[in-house]
C-alpha positions as CSV (number, residue, x, y, z in Angstrom):
1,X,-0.1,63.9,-33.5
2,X,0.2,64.1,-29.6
3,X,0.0,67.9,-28.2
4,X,2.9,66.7,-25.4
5,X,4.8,63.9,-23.9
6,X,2.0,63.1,-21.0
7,X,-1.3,62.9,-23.7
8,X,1.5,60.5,-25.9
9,X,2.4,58.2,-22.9
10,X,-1.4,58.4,-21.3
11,X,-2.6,57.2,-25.4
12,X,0.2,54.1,-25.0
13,X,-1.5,52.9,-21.5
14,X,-4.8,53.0,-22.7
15,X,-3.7,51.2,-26.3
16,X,-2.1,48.5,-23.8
17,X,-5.1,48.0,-21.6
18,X,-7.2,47.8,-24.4
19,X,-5.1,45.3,-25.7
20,X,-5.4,43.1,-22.6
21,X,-8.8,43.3,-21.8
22,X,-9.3,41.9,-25.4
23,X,-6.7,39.0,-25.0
24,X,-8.3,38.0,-21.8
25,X,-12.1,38.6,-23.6
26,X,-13.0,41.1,-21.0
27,X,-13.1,38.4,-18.6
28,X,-15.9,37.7,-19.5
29,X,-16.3,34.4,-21.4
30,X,-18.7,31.8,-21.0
31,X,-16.6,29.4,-20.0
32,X,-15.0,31.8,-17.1
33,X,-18.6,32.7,-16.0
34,X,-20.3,29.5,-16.2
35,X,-21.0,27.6,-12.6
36,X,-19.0,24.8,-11.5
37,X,-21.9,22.6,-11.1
38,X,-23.8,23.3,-14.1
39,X,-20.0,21.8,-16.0
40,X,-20.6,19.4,-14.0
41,X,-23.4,18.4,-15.2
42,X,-23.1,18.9,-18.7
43,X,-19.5,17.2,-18.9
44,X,-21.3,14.3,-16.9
45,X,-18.4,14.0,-14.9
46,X,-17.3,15.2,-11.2
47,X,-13.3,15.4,-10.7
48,X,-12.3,14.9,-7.1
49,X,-9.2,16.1,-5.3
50,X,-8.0,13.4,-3.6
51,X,-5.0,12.6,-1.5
52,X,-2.7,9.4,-2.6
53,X,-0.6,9.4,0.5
54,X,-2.7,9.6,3.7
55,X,-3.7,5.8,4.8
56,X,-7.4,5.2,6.0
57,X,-8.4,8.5,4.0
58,X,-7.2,8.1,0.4
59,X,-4.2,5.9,-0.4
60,X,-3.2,4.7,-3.6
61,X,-2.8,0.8,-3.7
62,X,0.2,-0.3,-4.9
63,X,-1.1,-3.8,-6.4
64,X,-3.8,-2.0,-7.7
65,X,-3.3,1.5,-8.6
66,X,-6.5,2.3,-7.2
67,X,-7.0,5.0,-4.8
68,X,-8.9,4.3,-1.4
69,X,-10.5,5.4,1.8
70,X,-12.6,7.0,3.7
71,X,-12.9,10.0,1.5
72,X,-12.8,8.2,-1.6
73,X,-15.9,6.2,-0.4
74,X,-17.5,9.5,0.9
75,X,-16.8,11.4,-2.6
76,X,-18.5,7.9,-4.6
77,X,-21.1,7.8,-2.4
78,X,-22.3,12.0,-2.7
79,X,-21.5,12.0,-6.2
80,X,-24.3,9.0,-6.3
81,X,-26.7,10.8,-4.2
82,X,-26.4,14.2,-6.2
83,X,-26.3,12.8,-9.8
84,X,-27.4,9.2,-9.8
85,X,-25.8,7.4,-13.0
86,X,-25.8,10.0,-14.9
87,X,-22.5,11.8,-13.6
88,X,-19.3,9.5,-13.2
89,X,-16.7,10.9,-10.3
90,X,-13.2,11.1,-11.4
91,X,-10.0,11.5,-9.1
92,X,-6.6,13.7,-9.4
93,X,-4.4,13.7,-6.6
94,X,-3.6,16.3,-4.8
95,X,-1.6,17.6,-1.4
96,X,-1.8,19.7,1.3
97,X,0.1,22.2,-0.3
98,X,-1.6,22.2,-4.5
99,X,-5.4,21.1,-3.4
100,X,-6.9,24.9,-3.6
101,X,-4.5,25.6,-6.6
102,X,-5.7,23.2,-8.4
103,X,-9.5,24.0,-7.3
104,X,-9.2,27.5,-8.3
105,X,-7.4,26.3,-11.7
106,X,-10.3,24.5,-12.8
107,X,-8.2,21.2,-12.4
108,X,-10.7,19.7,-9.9
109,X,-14.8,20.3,-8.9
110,X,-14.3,19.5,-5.2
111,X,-11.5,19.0,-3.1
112,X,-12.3,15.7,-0.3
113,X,-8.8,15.2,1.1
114,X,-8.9,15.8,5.2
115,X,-8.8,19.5,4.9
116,X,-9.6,21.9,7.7
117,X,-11.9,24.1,7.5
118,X,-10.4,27.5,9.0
119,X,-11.1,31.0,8.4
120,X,-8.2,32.2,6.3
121,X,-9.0,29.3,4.0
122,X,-12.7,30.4,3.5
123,X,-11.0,33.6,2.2
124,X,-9.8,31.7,-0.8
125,X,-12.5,28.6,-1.4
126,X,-16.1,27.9,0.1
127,X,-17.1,24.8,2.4
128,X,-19.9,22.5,2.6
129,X,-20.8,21.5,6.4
130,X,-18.3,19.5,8.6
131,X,-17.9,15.7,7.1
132,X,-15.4,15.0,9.8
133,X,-14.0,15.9,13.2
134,X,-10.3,15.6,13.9
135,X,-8.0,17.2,16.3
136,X,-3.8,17.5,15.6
137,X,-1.7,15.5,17.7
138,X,1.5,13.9,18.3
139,X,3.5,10.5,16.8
140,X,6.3,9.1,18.5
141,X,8.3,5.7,18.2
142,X,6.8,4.0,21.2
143,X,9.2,4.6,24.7
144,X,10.2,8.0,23.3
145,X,10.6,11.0,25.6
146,X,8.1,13.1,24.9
147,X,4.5,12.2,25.8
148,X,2.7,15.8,24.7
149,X,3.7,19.2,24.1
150,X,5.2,20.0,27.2
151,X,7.8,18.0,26.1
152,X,8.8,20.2,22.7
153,X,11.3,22.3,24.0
154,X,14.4,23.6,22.5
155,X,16.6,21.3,20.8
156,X,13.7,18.6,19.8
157,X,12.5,18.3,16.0
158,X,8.7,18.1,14.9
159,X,8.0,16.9,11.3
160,X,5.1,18.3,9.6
161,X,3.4,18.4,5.7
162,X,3.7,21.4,4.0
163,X,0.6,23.4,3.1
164,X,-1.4,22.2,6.4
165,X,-2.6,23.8,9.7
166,X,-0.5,21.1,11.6
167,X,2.6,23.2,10.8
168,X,1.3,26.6,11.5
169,X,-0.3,25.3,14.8
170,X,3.1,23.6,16.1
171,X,5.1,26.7,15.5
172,X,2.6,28.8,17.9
173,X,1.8,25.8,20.2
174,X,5.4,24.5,21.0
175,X,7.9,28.0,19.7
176,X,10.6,26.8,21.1
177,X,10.8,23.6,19.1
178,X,12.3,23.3,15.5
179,X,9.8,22.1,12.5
180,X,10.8,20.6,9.6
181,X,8.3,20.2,6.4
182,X,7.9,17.8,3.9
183,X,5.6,17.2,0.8
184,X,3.2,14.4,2.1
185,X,2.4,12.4,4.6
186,X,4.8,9.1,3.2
187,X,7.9,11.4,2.9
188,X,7.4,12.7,6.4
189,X,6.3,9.1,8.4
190,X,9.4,8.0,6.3
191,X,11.7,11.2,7.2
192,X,10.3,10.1,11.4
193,X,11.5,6.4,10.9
194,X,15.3,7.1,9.5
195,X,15.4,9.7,12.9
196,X,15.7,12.9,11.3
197,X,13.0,14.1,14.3
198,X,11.5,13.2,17.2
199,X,7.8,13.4,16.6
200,X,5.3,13.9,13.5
201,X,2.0,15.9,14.0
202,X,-0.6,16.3,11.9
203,X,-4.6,15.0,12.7
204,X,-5.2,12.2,14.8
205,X,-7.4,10.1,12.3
206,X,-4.2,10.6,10.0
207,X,-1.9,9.2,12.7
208,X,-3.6,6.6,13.5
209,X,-3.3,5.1,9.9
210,X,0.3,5.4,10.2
211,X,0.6,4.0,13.5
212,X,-1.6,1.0,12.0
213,X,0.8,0.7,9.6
214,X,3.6,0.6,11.4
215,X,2.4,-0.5,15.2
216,X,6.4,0.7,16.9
217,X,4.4,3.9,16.4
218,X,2.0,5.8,18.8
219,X,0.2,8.8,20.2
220,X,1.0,10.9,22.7
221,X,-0.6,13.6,24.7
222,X,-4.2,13.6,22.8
223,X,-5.8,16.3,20.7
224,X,-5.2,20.0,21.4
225,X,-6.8,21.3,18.1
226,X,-10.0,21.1,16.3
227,X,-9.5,20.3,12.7
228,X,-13.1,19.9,11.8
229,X,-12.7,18.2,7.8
230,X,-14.8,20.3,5.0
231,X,-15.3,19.7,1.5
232,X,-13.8,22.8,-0.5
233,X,-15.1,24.0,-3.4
234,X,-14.2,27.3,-5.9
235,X,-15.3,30.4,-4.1
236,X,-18.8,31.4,-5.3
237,X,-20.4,28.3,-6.6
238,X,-23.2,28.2,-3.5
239,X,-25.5,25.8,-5.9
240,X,-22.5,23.3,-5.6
241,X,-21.9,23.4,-1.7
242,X,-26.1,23.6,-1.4
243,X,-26.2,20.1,-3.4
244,X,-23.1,19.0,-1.4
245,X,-24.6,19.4,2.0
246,X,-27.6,18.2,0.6
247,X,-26.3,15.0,-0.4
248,X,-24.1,14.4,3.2
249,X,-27.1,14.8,5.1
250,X,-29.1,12.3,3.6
251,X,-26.2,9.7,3.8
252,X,-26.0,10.7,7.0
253,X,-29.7,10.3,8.0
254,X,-29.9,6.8,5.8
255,X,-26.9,5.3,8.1
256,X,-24.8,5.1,4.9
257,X,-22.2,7.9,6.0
258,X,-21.8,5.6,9.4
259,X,-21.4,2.9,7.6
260,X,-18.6,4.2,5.2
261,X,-16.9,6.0,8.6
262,X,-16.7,2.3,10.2
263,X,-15.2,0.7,7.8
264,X,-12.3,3.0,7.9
265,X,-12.0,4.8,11.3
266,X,-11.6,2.3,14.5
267,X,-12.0,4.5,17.4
């Protein structure tokens, strides 16, 4: 049937490919193709990515089970402003480290969990316009040592989440010091208090809640990072990031955003 050995294996490729392309429907479906927001609004629902862990931004309560913060306040009050009644937000948690898996999986429409917006991440999702300015810094048990980064030096232990900016900017801001990563925020303010390091960084407006929480806790040494918070969405649903910027302006100009910011953030 096959003239020689190349024609034969060149004939199984092409049966293979073919073979893919119709298992996968050409990439092609409706589903695959069809924009996040129109799902949106035919599913009449919004799913949020949300974290659980990160006090005065979304934390679940444990009496009850209800998620909240300053993000899940912000996400309620856009999904309003966009949609009215007629499309109920959801919420999934999600981390540092799964939010833009689970965004590009389909599992959530929007992630609103105190993520920086950075170049490297715009390569994998899109942002709406800044909802919230933060800068990394330091949290020690108050009388510690070290009072900024000058004080990292070999030898001392900085705790960070994995998945976030706080790690990668730690490592190139203090080299010399050693970083340890954990999950979330809880399993790394838990990891400072049993002493297994000597400072925890991540965004100020983070710190803060756990230093409200636990008030043996401070800051030291201010910001010395811009981690300006955007809400991410899949890569290529401009119609969605439109409606979403559209939507935190006006609470902005109605006062409603500053009302929502206040009731979470003391500065």
């Amino acid at each position: 049937m096959f003239k020689n050995k190349k024609t034969f294996k060149m004939a199984i490729v092409s049966s293979m490919a073919a073979l893919m392309l119709a298992a996968c429907g050409g990439g092609d479906s409706k589903e695959s193709s069809k924009d996040v927001l129109a799902q949106i609004k035919d599913e009449k629902k919004i799913v949020f990515g949300v974290k659980h862990d990160t006090r005065l931004f979304g934390l679940k309560n444990p009496s009850t089970g209800e998620v909240e913060g300053f993000d899940i306040d912000l996400s309620k009050a856009l999904a309003e402003e966009m949609f009215g009644s007629d499309v109920k937000p959801e919420y999934k948690e999600v981390t540092s480290k799964t939010r833009v898996g689970l965004l590009n999986n389909g599992k959530i429409d929007a992630v609103v969990a105190t993520m920086t917006i950075n170049e490297e991440r715009k390569k994998e999702v899109d942002f709406t316009d800044v909802y919230f300015d933060a800068g990394q810094s330091l949290l020690v048990k108050k009388g510690s040592k070290i009072k900024g980064l000058e004080d990292l030096k070999k030898g001392t232990k900085v705790l960070a989440v994995k998945g976030s900016t706080s790690a990668v900017n730690i490592r190139e801001k203090a080299p010399e010091t050693q970083v340890l990563e954990y999950e979330n925020y809880a399993e790394a303010f838990t990891a400072l208090k049993s002493n297994k390091g000597d400072a925890l960084t991540t965004d100020d407006a983070i710190l803060y809640g756990m230093a409200e929480e636990d008030p043996s806790y401070e800051l030291v040494g201010g910001t010395f990072t811009e981690e300006p918070y955007g809400i991410a969405v899949k890569k290529g649903n401009k119609e969605l990031v439109d409606e979403l910027n559209k939507a935190l302006k006006s609470l902005k100009d109605s006062g409603k955003y500053d009302e929502i910011k206040s009731k979470w953030i003391k500065e």
